[in-house]
C-alpha positions in Angstrom: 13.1 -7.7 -5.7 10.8 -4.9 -6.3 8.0 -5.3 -8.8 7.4 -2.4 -11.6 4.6 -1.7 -13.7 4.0 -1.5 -17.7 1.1 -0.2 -19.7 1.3 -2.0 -22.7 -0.9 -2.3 -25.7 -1.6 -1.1 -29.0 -3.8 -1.6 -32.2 -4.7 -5.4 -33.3 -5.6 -7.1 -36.8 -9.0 -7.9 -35.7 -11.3 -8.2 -32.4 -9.3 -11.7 -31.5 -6.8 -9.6 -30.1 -3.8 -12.1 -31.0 -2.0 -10.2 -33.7 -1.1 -6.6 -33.0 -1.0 -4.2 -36.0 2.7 -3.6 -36.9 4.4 -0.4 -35.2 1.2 0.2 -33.2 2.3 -1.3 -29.5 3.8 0.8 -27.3 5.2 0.7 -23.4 4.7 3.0 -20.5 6.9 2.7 -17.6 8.5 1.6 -15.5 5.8 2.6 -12.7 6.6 1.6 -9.0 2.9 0.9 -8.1 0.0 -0.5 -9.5 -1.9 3.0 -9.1 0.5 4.8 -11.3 0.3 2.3 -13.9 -3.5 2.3 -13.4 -3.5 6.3 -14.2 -1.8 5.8 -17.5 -3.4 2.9 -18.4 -7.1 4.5 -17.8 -6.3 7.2 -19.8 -4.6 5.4 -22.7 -7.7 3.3 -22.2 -10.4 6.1 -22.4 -8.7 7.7 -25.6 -8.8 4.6 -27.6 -12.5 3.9 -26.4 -14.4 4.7 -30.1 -11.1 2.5 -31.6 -12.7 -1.0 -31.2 -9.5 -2.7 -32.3 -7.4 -1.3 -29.7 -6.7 -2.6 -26.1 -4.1 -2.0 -23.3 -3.2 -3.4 -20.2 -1.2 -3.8 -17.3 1.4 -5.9 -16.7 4.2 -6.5 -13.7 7.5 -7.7 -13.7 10.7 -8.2 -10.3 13.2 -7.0 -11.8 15.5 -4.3 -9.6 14.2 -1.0 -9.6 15.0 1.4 -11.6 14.5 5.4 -11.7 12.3 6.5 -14.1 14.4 9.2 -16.9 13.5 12.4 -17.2 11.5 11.8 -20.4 9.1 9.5 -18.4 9.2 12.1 -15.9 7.9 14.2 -18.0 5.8 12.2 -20.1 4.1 11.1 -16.8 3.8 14.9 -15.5 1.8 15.6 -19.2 -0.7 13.3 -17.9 -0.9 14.8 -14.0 1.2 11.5 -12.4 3.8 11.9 -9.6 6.3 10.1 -10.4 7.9 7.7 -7.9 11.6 8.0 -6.6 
């Protein structure tokens, strides 16, 4: 099994970060390495900075590999990543 990477995160009710705001948390990815994933997740991370509420991270999951659509493609290009496969 190959493992991907998601950025995932959002806005939260408070600083506890248990509860997620509703229709704040998004998902980026599938990546096919860590670094990728890192990239999107360091700037998601660094535009949120001032928002004190707000957090993402990076998560992995086997599941078979998939290849990424041509919206992540692109979505991934807007942000100066390579995308794999």
């Amino acid at each position: 099994m190959t493992k991907q990477f998601f950025v995932i995160g959002g806005e939260y009710k408070d600083a506890e970060f248990n509860e997620p705001e509703e229709g704040s948390h998004r998902v980026f990815g599938p990546f096919f390495t860590y670094e990728e994933a890192e990239q999107v997740w360091r700037q998601r991370s660094e535009r949120s900075r001032s928002q004190a509420y707000t957090r993402y991270q990076i998560v992995s999951s086997a599941h078979h590999p998939q290849r990424p659509s041509a919206r992540q493609k692109a979505a991934l290009a807007a942000i100066g990543v390579a995308a794999a496969h």
